[in-house]
Structures are given as C-alpha cells and as structure tokens.
N, C-alpha and C positions, 0 to 999 in steps of 0.2 A: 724720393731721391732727386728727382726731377728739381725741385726748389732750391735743394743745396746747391746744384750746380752751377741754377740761373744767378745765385747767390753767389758764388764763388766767382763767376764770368764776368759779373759785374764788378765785382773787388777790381779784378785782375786789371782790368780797362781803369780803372778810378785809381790804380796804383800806378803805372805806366803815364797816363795823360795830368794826373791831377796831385800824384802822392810826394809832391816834395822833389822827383829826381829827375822830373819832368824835362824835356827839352823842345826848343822850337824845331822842329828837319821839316827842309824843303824838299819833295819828290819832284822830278821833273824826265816826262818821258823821251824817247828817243825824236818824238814829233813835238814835243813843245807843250806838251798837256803838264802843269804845274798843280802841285796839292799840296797844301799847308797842313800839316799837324801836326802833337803833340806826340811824344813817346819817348822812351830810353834810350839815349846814343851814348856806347860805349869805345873809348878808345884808350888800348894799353899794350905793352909789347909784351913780348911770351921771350922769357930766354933760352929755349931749349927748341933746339932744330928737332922736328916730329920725326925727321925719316934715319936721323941716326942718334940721336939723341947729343950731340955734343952742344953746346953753350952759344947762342945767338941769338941778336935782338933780333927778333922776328916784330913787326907789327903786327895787330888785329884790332880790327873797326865791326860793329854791327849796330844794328838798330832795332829797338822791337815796339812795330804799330799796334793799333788796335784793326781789327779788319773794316772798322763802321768808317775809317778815314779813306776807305777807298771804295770808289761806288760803285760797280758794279753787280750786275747780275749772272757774271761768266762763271761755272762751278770750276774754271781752271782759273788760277790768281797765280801770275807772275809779272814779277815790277826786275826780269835781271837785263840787265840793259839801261836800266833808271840812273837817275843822278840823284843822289843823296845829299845836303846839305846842312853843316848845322857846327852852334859855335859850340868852342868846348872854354878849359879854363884860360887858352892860350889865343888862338885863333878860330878863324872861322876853316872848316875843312869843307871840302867835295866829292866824292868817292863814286865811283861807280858799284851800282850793286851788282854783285856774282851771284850770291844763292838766295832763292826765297823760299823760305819754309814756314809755309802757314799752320798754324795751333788752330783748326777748326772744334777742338775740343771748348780751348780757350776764346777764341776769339780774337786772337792775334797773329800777326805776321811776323816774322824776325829773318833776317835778314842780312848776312855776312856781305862785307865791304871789300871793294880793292883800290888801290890808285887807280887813276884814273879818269 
C-alpha cells in the first residue's frame, strides 16, 4: 500500500508544480527570507455571504505548495504572516497569508490568502 501512496505523492506535486495550471508565487517572510516556487494560485469571488447566506461578492485567494519548496526541518510548518505573490490573468497580486494548512499526507501546503 506503501507504493501507491509514494505513487500518488508524487502525481500530486507533478500536478500542482508541473501539470499545465502551474504558477510562478513568490513567498516572502516577515524578515525578508524570499522562496520561489511553483504551485496553484487560485483567485475568485464567492457570491454568497457564509454567515447569513444573502448575495455578495465576497473574494477568495489561496495557494497550494508542494511541502519540498519549503526547507525546513521544524515538524511545525507555518508561513501565516508571509507575503504571497503571483500573476494571474489580470495583474500581478500580493496577499498576506492567513491560514496554513499542510497535507502531510500529500505533501503539500495550501494556504488561504487575505489583503494585505
């Protein structure tokens, strides 16, 4: 079972960095530490306010790394506080990240955006 997984881990990172929908994002930490990689940036608006349901453009931005684009050895992984970077069909954007939620199953990071 073990092979399918490493099998699958690998897809997931080769879909993400290399599969067609790929993007350049720049991470850049609160001290200036800058990382370049590859992953999915996602930006679109949600018309439906969550907390009562009536009709509003809500934005939503996130990003999903592979975890090999970030180096460390800390078993705790958080990038909230970072600056996110990266163009879309329009413009280049800049977001501060709010939440990190890493896929240690998968091997990625995703990550929800805010202005910022």
């Amino acid at each position: 079972m073990g092979d399918i997984l490493d099998i699958i881990r690998e897809d997931v990172v080769e879909i993400i960095t290399e599969g067609g929908f790929e993007t350049d994002i720049t991470l850049t930490s609160p001290s200036s530490v800058v990382i370049q990689t590859k992953g999915l940036a996602v930006r679109r608006t949600d018309v439906l306010e969550y907390d009562d349901g009536s009709k509003k453009n809500s934005p939503f931005s996130s990003i999903t790394i592979p975890f090999s684009s970030i180096s460390t050895t800390d078993t705790y992984i958080t990038l909230k506080g970072w600056t996110a970077s990266f163009t879309d069909s329009e413009k280049t954007l800049s977001y501060t990240i709010d939440e990190c939620l890493p896929n240690r199953t998968l091997g990625i990071i995703n990550c929800t955006l805010k202005d910022g």
